[in-house]
C-alpha positions in Angstrom: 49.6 5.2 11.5 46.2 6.7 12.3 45.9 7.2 16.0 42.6 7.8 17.5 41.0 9.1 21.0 38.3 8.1 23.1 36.7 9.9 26.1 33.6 10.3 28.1 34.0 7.2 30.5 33.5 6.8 33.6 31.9 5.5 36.7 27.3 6.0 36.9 25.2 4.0 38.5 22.9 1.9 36.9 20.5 3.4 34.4 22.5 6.2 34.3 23.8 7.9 30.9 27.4 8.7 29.5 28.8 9.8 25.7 31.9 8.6 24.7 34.0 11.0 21.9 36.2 9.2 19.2 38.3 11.8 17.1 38.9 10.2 13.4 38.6 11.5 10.0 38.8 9.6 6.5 37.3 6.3 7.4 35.0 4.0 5.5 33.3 3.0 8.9 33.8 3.4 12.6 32.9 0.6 15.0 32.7 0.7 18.8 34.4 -2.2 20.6 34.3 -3.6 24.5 36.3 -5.2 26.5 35.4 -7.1 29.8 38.1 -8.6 32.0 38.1 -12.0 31.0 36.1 -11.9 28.1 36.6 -11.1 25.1 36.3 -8.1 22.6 33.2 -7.7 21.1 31.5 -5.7 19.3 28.9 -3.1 20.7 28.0 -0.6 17.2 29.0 0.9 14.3 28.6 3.2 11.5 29.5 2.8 7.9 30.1 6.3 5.2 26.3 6.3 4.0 25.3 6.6 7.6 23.9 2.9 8.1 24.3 1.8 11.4 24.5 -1.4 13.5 24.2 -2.7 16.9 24.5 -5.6 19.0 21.3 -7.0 20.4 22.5 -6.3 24.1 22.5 -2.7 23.7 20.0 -2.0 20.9 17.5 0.9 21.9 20.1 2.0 24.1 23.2 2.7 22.7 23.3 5.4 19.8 26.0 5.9 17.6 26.4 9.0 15.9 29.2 11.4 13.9 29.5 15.2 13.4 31.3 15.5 10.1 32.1 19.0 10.6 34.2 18.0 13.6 35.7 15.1 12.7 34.1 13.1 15.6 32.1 10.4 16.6 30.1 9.8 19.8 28.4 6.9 21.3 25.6 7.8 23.5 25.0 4.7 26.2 21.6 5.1 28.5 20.5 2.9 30.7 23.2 1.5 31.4 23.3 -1.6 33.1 26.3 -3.1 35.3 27.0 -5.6 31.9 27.7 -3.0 30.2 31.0 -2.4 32.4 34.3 -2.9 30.7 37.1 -1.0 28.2 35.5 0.6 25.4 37.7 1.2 22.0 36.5 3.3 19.0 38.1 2.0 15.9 38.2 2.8 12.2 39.0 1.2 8.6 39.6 2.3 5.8 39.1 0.7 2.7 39.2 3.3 0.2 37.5 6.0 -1.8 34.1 5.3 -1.7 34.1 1.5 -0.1 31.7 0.7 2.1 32.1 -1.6 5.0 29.0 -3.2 4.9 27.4 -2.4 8.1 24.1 -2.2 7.1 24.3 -6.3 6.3 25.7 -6.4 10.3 28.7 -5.5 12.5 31.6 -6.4 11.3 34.7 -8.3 13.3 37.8 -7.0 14.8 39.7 -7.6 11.9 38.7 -5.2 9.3 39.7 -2.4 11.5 43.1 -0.8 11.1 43.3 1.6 13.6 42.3 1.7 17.4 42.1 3.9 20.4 44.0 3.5 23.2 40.4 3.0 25.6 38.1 4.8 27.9 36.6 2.8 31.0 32.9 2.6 31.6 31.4 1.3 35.1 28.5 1.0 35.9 27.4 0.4 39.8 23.9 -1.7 40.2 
């Protein structure tokens, strides 16, 4: 089973900046995942194999996603950062096969189609 790690969180104050790291390799597409207490998970971005990417509307223009192929590792650079934006964050990948995209340039795609998750890396943001 494909484990995977996230770090880079932590505590800022609002409009502050943090990157989270997510170490995978041989994925279809990677998706970035939150998780509020008492809320539930939800999707925040992702990136399919030809480089397409998607975001939710709460954090489009400032929330990047982004890979380095070379090192096997994909970042998520959060600015502006707003106290929403607290919560659990989980990097998660699928893999669907040689080839098979994940269609994330149609949209982000659920929970479900991800088989393999990262443990989580807190972000809070003070106002």
């Amino acid at each position: 089973q494909v484990q995977l790690q996230e770090s880079g969180g932590g505590s800022v104050q609002s409009g502050g900046s943090l990157r989270l790291s997510c170490a995978a390799s041989l994925y279809s597409c990677m998706g970035w995942f939150r998780q509020a207490p008492g809320k539930e998970r939800e999707g925040v971005a992702a990136i399919d194999s030809d480089g397409s990417t998607n975001y939710a509307d709460s954090v489009k223009g400032r929330f990047t996603i982004s890979q380095d192929n070379a090192k096997n590792t994909q970042y998520l650079e959060m600015n502006n950062l707003k106290p929403e934006d607290t919560a659990m964050y989980y990097c998660a990948t699928a893999e669907l096969g040689p080839g098979v995209l994940c269609g994330i340039r149609m949209g982000l795609v659920g929970p479900g189609l991800y088989n393999a998750w990262g443990q989580g890396t807190q972000v809070t943001v003070s106002s």
